[in-house]
N, C-alpha and C positions, 0 to 999 in steps of 0.2 A: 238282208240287203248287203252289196260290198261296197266297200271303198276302203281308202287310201292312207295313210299316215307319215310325214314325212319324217324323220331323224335322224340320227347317226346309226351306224351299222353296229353299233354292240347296241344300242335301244334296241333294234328289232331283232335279234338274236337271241338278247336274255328275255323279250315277253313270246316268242315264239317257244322256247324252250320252259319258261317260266311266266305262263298268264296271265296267274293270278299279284302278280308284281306291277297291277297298273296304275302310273301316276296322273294325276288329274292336273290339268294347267290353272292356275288360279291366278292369272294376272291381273290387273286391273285394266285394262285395256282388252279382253277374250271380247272376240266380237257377238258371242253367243253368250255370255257366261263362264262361268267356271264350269270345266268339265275335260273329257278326255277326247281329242280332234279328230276326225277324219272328211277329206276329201269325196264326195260321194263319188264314186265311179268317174275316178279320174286319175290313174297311176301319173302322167306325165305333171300334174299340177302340184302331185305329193312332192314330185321328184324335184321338180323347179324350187321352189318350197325349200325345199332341205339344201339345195347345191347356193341358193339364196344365203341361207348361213352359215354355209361353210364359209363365203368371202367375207361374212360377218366376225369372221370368228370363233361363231357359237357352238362348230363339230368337227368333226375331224374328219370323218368318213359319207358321205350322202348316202341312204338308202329310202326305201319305201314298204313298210309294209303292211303286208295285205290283213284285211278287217274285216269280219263277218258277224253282222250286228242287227239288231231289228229296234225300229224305234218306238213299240210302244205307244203309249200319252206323251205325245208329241207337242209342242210348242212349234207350230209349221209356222214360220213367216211368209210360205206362199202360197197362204192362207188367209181368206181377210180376216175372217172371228179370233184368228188368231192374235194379228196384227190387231184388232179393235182390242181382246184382251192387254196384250203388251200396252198401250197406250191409256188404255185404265188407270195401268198403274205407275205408269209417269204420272198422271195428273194428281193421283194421290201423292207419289211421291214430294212433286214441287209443293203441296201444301205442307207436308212433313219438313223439307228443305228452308219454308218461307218460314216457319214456326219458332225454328231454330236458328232464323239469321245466318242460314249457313247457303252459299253459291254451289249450285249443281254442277256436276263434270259438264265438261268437254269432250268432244270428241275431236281430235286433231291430225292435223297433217304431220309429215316427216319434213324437218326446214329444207332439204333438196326435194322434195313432190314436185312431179312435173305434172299430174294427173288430178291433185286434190282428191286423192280416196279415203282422206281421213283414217286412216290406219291406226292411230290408236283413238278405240272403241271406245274410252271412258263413260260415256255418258249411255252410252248403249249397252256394255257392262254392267253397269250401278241400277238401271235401270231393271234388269233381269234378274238380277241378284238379289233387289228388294222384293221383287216380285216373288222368286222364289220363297223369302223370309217370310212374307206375308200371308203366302199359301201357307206355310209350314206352320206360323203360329194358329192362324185360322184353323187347320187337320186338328190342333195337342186341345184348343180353347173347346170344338166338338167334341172329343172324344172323353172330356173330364166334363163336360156337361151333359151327353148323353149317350157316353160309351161307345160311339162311331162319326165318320164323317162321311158326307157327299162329296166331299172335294179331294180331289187327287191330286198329287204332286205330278210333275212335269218332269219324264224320264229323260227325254232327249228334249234337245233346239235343234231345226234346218231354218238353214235361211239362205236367198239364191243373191250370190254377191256380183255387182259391176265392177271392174277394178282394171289398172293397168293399160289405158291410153287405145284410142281406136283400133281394131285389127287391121286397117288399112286408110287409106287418105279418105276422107269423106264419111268412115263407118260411126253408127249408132254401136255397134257391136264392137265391147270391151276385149283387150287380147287377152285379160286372164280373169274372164268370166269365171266363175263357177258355186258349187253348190257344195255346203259347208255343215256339219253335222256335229250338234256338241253333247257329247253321251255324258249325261249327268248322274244318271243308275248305270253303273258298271255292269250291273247281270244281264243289261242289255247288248254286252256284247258275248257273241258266243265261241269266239274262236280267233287265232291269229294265224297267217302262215307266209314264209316267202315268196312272194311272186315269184311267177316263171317269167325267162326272156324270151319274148316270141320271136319265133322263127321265119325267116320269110312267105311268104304265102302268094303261090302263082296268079295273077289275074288273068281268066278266061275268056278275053273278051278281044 
């Protein structure tokens, strides 16, 4: 599959020349998890993305680059078994949470949100990430009890985002729709390289 990554122009520089140098986002708020981002097939949303933080402060230079990755044991969110999976283990988790007297994340707005998209993940985060935890102990608890597992870890997360206020007066349709990929097995990515700038292209008609 391709898609997109947005960052500063020495990020895409040194994993284009240097690959094997990939760092993984581990914030608390990753709307997918912990893992390493791309845009699926959407250079213009990397790029928004990245030009976004430069007013933030957070680069210097905006680029985008290009990702050629296969996802594997996918965790699809536009997927419903998927989605029933994910929700599983929120329900576990809130019992783990009640146990311990301890109040589950949130997921929150930015205090200027005009749009309410909830932007940081937390509670969508924490939820994936237990999730992950709990596959991972379940794999080690089978395989010292009978030298293998059935259960497979979860190499990548997609999930199809609304975000970013109507594309037009009236619209159901988000202006910065899009579809979101969080590579949690790095060997699932297989290559990086600079987009090219397209060149105009005559229409025939």
């Amino acid at each position: 599959m391709l898609g997109f990554h947005g960052c500063d122009e020495s990020i895409r520089n040194k994993l284009v020349l240097s690959p094997n140098t990939v760092k993984k986002s581990e914030e608390v708020f990753d709307w997918l998890g912990h893992g390493f981002y791309v845009w699926e097939n959407n250079y213009e949303r990397a790029f928004k993305w990245a030009k976004d933080k430069k007013k933030r402060g957070k680069l210097t230079k905006p680029a985008v680059l290009g990702v050629m990755y296969q996802l594997d044991n996918c965790l699809d969110l536009t997927d419903s078994g998927s989605i029933s999976v994910l929700s599983t283990y929120y329900n576990f988790m809130k019992v783990d949470f009640q146990a311990l007297g301890s109040e589950l994340p949130k997921n929150k707005d930015l205090p200027q949100s005009l749009y309410h998209d909830l932007v940081f993940r937390e509670l969508d985060c924490a939820v994936i990430e237990y999730m992950h935890q709990k596959i991972e102990e379940k794999i080690n608890l089978d395989i010292r009890r009978q030298g293998f597992s059935d259960l497979k870890h979860f190499d990548t997360a997609r999930g199809i985002f609304t975000e970013g206020g109507p594309a037009f007066e009236g619209a159901g349709i988000q202006s910065k729709n899009h579809i979101q990929i969080c590579i949690r097995n790095l060997n699932c990515i297989k290559g990086f390289f600079v987009p090219r700038d397209e060149a105009p292209f005559p229409l025939n008609w």
